[in-house]
C-alpha positions, 0 to 999 in steps of 0.5 A, spaced: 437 504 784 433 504 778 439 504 773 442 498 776 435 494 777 434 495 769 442 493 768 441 487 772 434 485 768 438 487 761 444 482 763 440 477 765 434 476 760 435 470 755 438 473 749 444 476 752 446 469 756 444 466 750 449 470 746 454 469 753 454 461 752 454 461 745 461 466 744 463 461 750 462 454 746 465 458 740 471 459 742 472 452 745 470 449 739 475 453 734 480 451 739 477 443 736 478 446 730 484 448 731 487 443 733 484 438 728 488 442 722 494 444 725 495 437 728 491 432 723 489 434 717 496 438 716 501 432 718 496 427 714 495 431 708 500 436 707 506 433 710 509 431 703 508 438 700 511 441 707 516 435 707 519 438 699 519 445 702 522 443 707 519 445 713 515 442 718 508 446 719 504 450 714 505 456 718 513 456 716 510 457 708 514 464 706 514 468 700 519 473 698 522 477 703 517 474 710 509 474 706 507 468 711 502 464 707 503 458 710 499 463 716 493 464 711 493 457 708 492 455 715 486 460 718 483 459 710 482 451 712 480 452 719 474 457 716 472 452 711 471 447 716 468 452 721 464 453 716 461 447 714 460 444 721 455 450 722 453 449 715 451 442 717 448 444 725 444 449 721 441 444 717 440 439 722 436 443 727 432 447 720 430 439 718 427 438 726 423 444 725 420 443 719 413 446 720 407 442 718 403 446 712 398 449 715 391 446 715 386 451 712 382 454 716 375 454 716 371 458 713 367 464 717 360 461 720 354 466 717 353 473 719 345 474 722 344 478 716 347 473 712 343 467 714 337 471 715 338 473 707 338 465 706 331 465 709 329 471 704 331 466 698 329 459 700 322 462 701 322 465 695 324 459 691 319 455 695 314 460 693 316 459 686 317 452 686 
């Protein structure tokens, strides 16, 4: 019974369900990505090298005896834009948390022995005075 009540308070604590969500909405997203090259950027941008080449998607791009790097080409620019969109998300939410710069703190109050030192003093400088 203890091993599965310390499996259920692993698999429930926040972290794990955080990552579960995360890896979720990251694959959800790289499907958008996908898409967002394969049928936008690659017909709008790419269709007239595509079009000399004479194909019609950049995954049908080969070299010599069957190297796919119309393939690569097309993972290479869903990277860079998966890339950037995070890079804008991470910038974006470090620039909410900005922390304000820490008031100084105030100094210590005075020991007993300290303040009774500075009864010692001003009534030796008032004696002298």
């Amino acid at each position: 019974m203890g091993l599965a009540k310390e499996f259920k308070d692993f698999a429930l604590k926040g972290n794990v369900l955080d990552l579960a969500i995360g890896v979720i909405i990251g694959a959800a997203f790289g499907a958008i990505v996908k898409s967002l090259v394969e049928d936008i950027i690659t017909p709008l941008i790419l269709s007239p090298i595509l079009e000399k080449a004479g194909l019609e998607d950049i995954k049908q791009l080969t070299w010599g005896a069957g190297v796919k790097y119309g393939n690569f080409l097309s993972n290479v620019i869903t990277f860079i834009i998966v890339a950037f969109v995070l890079f804008l998300i991470v910038k974006a939410v470090n620039s909410t948390r900005k922390k304000e710069a820490p008031a100084p703190a105030a100094p210590p109050a005075p020991t007993n022995e300290e303040k009774l030192l500075m009864e010692i003093r001003d009534a030796i400088q008032s004696r002298t005075l």
